[in-house]
N, C-alpha and C positions, 0 to 999 in steps of 0.2 A: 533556567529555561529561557530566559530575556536575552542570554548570552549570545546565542545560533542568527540572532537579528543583525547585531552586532560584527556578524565575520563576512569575508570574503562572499562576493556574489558566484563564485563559479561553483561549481556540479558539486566535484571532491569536498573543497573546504568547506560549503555551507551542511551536507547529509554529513559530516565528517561532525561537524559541530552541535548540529540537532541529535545525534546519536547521542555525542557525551552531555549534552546537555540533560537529555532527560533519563541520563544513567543512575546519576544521584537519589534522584526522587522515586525510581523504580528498585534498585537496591536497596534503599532506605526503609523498602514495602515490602519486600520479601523475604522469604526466609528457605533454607533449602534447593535444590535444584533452579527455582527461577530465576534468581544470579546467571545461573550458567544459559539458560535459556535465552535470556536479553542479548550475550556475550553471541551467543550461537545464529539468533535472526539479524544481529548488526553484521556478521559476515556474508549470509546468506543474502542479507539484501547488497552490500556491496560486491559481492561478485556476480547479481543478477547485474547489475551495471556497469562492472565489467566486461561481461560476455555481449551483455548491447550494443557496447561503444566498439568491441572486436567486430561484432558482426556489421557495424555500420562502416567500421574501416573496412571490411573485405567487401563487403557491397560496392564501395567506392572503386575500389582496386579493379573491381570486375565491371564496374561500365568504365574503367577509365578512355577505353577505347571509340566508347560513342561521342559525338561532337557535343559540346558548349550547349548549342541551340536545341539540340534535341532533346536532353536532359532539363534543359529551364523549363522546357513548355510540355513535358512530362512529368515530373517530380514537384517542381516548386509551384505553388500558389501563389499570390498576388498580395498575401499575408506571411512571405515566407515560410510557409509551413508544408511540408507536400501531401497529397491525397494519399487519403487512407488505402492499405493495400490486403490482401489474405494474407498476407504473413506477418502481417499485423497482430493479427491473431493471437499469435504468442505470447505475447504481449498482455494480453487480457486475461489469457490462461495463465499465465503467471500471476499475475497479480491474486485470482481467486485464489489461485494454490497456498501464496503468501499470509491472504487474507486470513483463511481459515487455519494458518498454523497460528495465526494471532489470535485467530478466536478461540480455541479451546489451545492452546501452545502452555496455558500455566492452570485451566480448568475450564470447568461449562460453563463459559457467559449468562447463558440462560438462568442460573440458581446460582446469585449471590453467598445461597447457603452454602454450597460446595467448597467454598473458598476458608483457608483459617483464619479468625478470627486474629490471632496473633501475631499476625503482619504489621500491624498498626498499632502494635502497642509501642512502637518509640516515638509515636507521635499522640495518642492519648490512653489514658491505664485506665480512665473509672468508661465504664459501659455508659455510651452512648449511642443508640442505633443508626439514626441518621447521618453522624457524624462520619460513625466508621462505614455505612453503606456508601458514604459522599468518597473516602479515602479510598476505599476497595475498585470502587468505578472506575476514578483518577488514575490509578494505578494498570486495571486491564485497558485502559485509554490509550498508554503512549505506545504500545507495539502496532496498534492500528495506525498511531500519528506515524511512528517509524516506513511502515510498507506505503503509505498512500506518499510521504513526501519524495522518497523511491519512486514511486510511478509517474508523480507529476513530474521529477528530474528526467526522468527516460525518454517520457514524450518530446520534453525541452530538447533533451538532448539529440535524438534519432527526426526532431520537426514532424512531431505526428500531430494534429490538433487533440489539446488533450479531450472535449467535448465529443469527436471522436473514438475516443480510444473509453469515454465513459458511457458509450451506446454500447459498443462492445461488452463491456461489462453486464451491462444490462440485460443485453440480448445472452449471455452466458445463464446470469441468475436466475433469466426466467426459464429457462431450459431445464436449469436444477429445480425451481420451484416445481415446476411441471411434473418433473421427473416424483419429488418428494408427496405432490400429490395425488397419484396412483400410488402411494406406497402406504399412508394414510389407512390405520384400521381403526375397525369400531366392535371387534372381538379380538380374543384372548385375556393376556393379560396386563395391569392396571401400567405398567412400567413398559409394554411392547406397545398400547395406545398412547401414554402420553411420546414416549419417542417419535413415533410417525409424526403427532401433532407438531411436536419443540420442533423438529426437522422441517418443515415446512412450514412454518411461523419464523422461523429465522430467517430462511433462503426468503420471505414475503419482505420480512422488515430491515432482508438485505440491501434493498437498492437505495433507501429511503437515508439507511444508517451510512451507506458510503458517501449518498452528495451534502449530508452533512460534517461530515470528517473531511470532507475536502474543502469546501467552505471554511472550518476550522486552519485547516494547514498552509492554509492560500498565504498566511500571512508571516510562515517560512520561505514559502517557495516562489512567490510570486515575481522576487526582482533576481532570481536565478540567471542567470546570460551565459550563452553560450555562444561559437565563434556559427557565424550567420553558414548556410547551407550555401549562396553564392559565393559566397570569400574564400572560402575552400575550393569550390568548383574552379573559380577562377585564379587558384594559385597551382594549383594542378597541370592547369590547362598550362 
């Protein structure tokens, strides 16, 4: 996992290397389908940045015809990065979508119990609670690391500020929290109450738990580079 530091600064090679990096350790913890599961979000997040970097090339294509000057003082900031836009959007929506196929993608985060216990026996065989609750965590960890160093590449790549694109997200979660609490009951049955609760105790401890995994992953993605939004404009032109 020390290895993804170590490679190329651009988009492809470094998400390319944080993938197989933490493949190891996540195969090593599973047993069953979640093999295929890991194999299956490392495509899903590489063609969502695929289909980004398509849409950023046709966006381009399509103002190519407006002037130099119009587009700098339209698009670009003074930090190279351009203003947030609505079709930004997507963007954020993606990402939740992402998010929550990480969060229950191998079982419900919520109840450690849920999870087999037998994942972690090739890493300790005498019962240890702590131990293997620490191992079980570690394990649901790297599909979130996976989708969030994806979003922080996106933004790098498309020049979205990413602190923008993390209100966005926010302003999504609370619309679900929202949403979750009118759904919240206090009749029927013991398993239809706590569902309403977990569901909106998640979507509350969602916002909290994302600016911490991005703080976490800052230290993949941070020296990321991509070719500047003017150097392009002006090779076009």
């Amino acid at each position: 996992m020390v290895l993804p530091l170590l490679s190329g600064s651009d988009i492809l090679s470094r998400l390319s290397s944080i993938f197989l990096g933490f493949a190891p350790a996540f195969l090593l913890l599973s047993i069953g389908y979640e093999a295929v599961f890991y194999g299956a979000l490392a495509l899903a997040l590489m063609a969502w940045l695929v289909f980004e970097n398509a849409y950023l090339y046709l966006s381009k294509n399509n103002k190519s015809s407006a002037s130099f000057k119009g587009m700098e003082d339209n698009m670009v900031l003074a930090s190279d990065d351009r203003s947030l836009q609505w079709s930004d959007m997507r963007i954020s929506l993606a990402f939740m979508v992402f998010f929550n196929i990480a969060f229950f993608g191998t079982g419900n985060f919520a109840s450690i119990a849920s999870f087999e216990i037998s994942s972690v026996y090739r890493f300790i065989t005498i019962f240890s609670p702590f131990l293997m609750a620490a191992l079980l965590i570690f394990k649901l960890l790297i599909p979130f690391v996976l989708v969030i160093c994806t979003f922080t590449a996106i933004t790098k790549l498309i020049r979205v500020p990413l602190l923008g694109c993390y209100f966005l997200v926010i302003i999504c979660s609370d619309v679900m929290t929202i949403h979750f609490f009118f759904l919240v009951q206090n009749t029927g049955s013991w398993m239809e109450i706590g569902n309403s609760i977990s569901h909106f105790g998640i979507m509350s401890a969602q916002v909290v738990f994302v600016l911490l995994l991005f703080a976490l992953t800052s230290i993949y993605t941070k020296d990321i580079q991509t070719t500047s939004c003017k150097q392009l404009s002006r090779k076009e032109m």
